[in-house]
N, C-alpha and C positions, 0 to 999 in steps of 0.2 A: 731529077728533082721530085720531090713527093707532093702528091699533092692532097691539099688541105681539103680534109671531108667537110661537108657541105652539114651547117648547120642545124638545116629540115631535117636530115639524117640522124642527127645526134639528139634532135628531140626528137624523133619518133622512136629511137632504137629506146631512150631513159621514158619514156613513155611505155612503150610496149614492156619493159622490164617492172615499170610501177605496178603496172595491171599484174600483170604474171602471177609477181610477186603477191598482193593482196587476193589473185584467187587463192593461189597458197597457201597462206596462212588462213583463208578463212574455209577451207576444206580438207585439210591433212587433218584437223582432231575436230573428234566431237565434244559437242557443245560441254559435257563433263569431263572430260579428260582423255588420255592416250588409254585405252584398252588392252588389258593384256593378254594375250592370245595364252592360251592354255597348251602346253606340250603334250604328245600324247605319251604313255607310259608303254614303256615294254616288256612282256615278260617271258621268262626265260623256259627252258623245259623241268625246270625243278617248281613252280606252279602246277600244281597238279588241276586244279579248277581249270585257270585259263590255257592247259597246253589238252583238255580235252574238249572243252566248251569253244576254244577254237574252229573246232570242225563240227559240233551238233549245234552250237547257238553263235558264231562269231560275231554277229552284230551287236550280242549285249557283251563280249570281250571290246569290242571297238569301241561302245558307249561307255564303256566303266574305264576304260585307258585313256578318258580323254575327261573325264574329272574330277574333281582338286580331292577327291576322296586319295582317287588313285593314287595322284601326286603325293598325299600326305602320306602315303603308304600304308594303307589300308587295304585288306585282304577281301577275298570273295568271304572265306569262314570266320571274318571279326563279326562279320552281320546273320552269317549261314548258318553258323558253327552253335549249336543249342546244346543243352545239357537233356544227359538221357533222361531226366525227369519230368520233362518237356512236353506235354502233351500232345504240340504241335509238332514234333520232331519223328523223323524218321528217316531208317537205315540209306546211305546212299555213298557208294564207292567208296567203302572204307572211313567217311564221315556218317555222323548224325545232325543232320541240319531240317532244317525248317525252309521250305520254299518260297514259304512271305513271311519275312521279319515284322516283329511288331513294334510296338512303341517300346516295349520292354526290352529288344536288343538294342533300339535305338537310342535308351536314356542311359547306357555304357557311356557314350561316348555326349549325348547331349541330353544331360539330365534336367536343365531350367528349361530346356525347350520343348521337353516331353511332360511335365510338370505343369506348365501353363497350359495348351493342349491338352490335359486330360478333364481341365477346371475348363474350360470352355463350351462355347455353344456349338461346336466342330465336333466335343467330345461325346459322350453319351447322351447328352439331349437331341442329337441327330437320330437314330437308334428309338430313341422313346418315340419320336413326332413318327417313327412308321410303320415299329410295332409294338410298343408298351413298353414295359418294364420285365415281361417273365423270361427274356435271354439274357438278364443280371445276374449275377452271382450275389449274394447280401452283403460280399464284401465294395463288389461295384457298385451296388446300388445304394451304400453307404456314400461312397465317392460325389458319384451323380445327384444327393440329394442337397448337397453345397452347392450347386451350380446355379443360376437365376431362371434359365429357362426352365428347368424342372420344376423347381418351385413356386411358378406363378401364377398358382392355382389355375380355376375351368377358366376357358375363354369366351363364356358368355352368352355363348350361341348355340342350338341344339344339336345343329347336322355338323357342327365344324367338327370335326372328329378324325384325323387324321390315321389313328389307328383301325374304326369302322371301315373308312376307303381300301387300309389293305387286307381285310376280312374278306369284304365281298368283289374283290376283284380278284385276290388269290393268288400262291405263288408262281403258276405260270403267269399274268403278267408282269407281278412286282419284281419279280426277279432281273428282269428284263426291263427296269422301268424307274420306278421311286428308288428302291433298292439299292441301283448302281450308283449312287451320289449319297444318298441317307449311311451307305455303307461306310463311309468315315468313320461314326461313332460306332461301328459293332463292336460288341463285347468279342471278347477274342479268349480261346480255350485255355492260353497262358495266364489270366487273372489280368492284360491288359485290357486298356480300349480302344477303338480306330487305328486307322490305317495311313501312315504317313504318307504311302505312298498315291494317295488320291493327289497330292499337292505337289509333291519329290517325285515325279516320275522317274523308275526309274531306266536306265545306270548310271546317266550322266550325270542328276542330282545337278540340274546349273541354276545359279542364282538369276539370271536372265531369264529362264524357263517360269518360274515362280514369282519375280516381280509383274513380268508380263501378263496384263488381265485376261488373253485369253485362258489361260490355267485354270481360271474363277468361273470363267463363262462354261466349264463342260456343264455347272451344276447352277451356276445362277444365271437363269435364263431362261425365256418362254412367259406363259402369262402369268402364273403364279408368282414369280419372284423375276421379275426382267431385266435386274442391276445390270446386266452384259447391253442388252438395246437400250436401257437410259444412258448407262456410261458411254455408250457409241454420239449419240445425240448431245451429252453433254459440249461445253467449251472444252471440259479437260480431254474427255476422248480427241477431239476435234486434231487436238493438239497432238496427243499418242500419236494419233492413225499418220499426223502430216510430220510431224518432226522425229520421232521416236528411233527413226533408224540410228540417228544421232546421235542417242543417250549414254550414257556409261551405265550401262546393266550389270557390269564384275564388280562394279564397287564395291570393300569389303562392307561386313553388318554394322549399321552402327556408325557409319562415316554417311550415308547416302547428303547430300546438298542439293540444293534447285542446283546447283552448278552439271549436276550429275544426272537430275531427273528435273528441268522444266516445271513439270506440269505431274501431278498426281497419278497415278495408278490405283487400283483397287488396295494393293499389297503398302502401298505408302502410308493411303489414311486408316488403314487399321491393321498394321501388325509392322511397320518398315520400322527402325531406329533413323529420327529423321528430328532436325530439332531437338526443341527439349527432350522427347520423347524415347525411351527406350525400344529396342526389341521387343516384340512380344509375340506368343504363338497363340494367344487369349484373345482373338477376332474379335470379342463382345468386351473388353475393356474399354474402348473409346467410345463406345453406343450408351447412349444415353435413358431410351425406351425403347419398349419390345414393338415395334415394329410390324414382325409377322404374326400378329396374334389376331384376332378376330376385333377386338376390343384394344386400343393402343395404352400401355399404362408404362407409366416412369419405370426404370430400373431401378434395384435397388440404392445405387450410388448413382445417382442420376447425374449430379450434381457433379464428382469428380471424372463420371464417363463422358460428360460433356464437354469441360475446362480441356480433356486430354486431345481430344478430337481438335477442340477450337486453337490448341496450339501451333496443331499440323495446320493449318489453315491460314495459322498467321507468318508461318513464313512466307505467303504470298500478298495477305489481303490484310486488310486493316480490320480493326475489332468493330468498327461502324459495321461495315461491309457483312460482317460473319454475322453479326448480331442479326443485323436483317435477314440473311438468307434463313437463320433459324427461325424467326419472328413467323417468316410466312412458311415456311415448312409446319410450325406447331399450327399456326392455324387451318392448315390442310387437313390433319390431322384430326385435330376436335370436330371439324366440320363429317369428315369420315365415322369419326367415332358415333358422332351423334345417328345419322342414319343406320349405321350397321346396328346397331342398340334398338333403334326403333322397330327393324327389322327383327332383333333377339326377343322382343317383348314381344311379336305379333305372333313370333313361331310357340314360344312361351304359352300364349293363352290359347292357342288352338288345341297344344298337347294338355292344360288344364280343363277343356271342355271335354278335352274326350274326342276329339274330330281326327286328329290326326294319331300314330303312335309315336312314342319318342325314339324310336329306335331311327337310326339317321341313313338315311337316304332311302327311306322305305314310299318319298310320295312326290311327285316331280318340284310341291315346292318346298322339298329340303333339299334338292337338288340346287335348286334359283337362289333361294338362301344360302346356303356355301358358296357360290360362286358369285354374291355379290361382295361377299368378302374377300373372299380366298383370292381373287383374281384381280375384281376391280377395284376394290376395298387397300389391297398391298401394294397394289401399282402403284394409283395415285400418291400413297404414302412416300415409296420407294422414291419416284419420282424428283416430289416436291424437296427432298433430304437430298437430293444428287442431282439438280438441277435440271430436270427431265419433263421443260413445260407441255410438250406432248404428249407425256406419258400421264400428267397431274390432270391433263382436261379431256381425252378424247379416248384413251384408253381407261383413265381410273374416273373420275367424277362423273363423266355423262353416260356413260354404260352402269355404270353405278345406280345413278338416280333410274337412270331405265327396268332397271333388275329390282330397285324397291317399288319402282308404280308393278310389275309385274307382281309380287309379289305380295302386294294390298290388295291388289283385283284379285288372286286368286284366293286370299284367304276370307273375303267379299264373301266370295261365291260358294266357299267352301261350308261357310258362317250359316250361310242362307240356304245349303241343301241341308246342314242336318238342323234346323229349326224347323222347316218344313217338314221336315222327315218326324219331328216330334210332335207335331199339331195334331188332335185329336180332335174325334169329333163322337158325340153319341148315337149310339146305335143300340135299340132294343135293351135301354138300361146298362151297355156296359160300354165302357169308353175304351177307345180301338185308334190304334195308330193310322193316320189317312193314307189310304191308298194300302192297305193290306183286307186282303181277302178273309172274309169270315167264314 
């Protein structure tokens, strides 16, 4: 006779299967959907590239067989392969190719995306901020004078000079320094400008690679521009660094959902197709005011760079919520403005008296003067825009104010050696500077 399982048993067994089952279902997919793994490609010995770069470089044959470039079948010489009129082109195994593809092979295949990209503040205005305008061609510099960072006029301030810094520091360190990130926009010998690949690393070229903020953090980061340690600090980082393994990063362009990405990236709020919001490779479309200038002034579409921004925004938060964040963000901003300004008039009238020269960074306080902008001046900006309340008060505001009392004292003292310096006193009928020997 069989005998009849025992109750306890049959709750604990439909028990132990409920559980099972809901970790199951809430750990097989992430929080965006099922991920689809990328095949790798194969190729065969009629590939003249990959059956020789096999043995001298195989690791960028493993990187480039494993993305969707590959997949979509796409050659090493769709990108390599230049015209012999090329200026950047030269002879190699029977090809004529170029070693670093520019925007110009790459607007073959993505021409609105190289387009937007050239009209941006990634393109040529990167380039200007670190050595002028005389590595233009007048055909680029026709391009770049469309753009808003070019155009918006001086910044206010005497020592802020961006191009002076790499005068007298010189190409052994810039090369090794500003350089390596400002290189984005270099004008390039084909009639392009910048370098996709600062962002596309390549060969794998993954969209997971480039949504991910660390991509943004080689170049925005440090005390000049700290978007990477506010974004760490923010809620939304919070959220990357703790759930993000989760996220659906392959999502095609153009589909992304909070379904897919939670929480924001750098790449979401100003370039992802997310919401209403298109694609875009024009970083400064959703930015409303310039930000890293000395002096903070509206963009010129201020007005539509802002509604674009606040739409990303509202797939999470309400228009109360966004309004305020921006509310106190501007008045960060005015409050910076006002100081850096007061600081521009004091440097202003010592270069009108004749005290100082204007030549920038010729006296420690043009030194103090750029760096209460340049650093603590953008912080707190950056900040207060990205939610980065440590950044708005302990790195930008209160270093800030410390850097204008420094900066008062010294032009005090400066005021007061040459007045002294001009007092005159008579002697034997002729009047004689004090303190100079007759």
């Amino acid at each position: 006779m069989i005998k009849q399982i025992p109750k306890t048993l049959l709750v604990g067994i439909f028990i132990t299967a409920f559980f099972l089952i809901i970790i199951y279902l809430f750990t097989r997919l992430p929080s965006g959907g099922e991920k689809t793994p990328i095949e790798q490609v194969t190729y065969g010995s009629s590939d003249k590239c990959a059956a020789c770069h096999r043995r001298v470089t195989p690791d960028i044959v493993n990187q480039f067989a494993m993305s969707t470039m590959a997949k979509a079948g796409v050659r090493c010489t769709d990108c390599h392969e230049v015209d012999r009129s090329n200026p950047m082109g030269k002879e190699h195994q029977g090809f004529f190719i170029t070693s670093s593809p520019t925007p110009k092979q790459c607007a073959n295949c993505h021409p609105a995306e190289t387009k937007q990209f050239e009209h941006s503040r990634h393109g040529g205005p990167a380039w200007v901020a670190l050595s002028g305008l005389s590595d233009f061609s007048p055909e680029q510099q026709k391009l770049i004078n469309e753009i808003p960072e070019v155009n918006r006029g001086p910044n206010r301030i005497i020592t802020a000079t961006r191009n002076s810094l790499f005068v007298i520091e010189g190409p052994s360190v810039t090369k090794a320094a500003c350089q390596t990130c400002h290189a984005i926009g270099k004008p390039n010998a084909d009639g392009s400008i910048g370098n996709c690949n600062k962002c596309h690393l390549r060969h794998e070229f993954s969209l997971e690679q480039v949504r991910k903020p660390e991509i943004c953090g080689q170049c925005h980061m440090g005390p000049d521009h700290p978007q990477m340690e506010i974004y760490h600090e923010s809620a939304h980082g919070v959220i990357y660094q703790t759930e993000g393994a989760k996220w659906n990063w392959s999502q095609k362009p153009g589909r992304l959902t909070v379904s897919d990405m939670p929480a924001p990236t750098c790449a979401t709020c100003h370039m992802s197709g997310f919401g209403e919001q298109a694609t875009t490779h024009d970083v400064g479309q959703r930015l409303s005011k310039f930000l890293f200038a000395a002096v903070t002034t509206n963009r010129p579409d201020m007005t539509g760079g802002r509604e674009a921004m606040k739409s990303i925004c509202a797939n999470c938060h309400s228009s109360n919520f966004i309004d305020e964040q921006y509310n106190k963000a501007d008045s960060v901003t005015a409050f910076v403005n006002a100081r850096v300004s007061e600081a521009s008039q004091i440097m202003q009238d010592l270069v009108k008296d004749g005290i100082i020269t204007d030549k920038p960074f010729a006296s420690q306080i043009s030194f103090d003067a750029f760096d209460l902008w340049h650093y603590y001046g953008r912080t707190a900006k950056f900040g207060a825009y990205m939610q980065g309340p440590d950044f708005v008060q302990w790195h930008g505001i209160y270093p800030l104010l410390e850097q204008l009392s420094k900066v008062k004292e010294e032009a005090q003292r400066l005021h007061m050696e040459h007045t002294s310096g001009k007092q005159t006193i008579q002697s034997k009928g002729r009047t004689v500077s004090k303190g100079v020997k007759q």
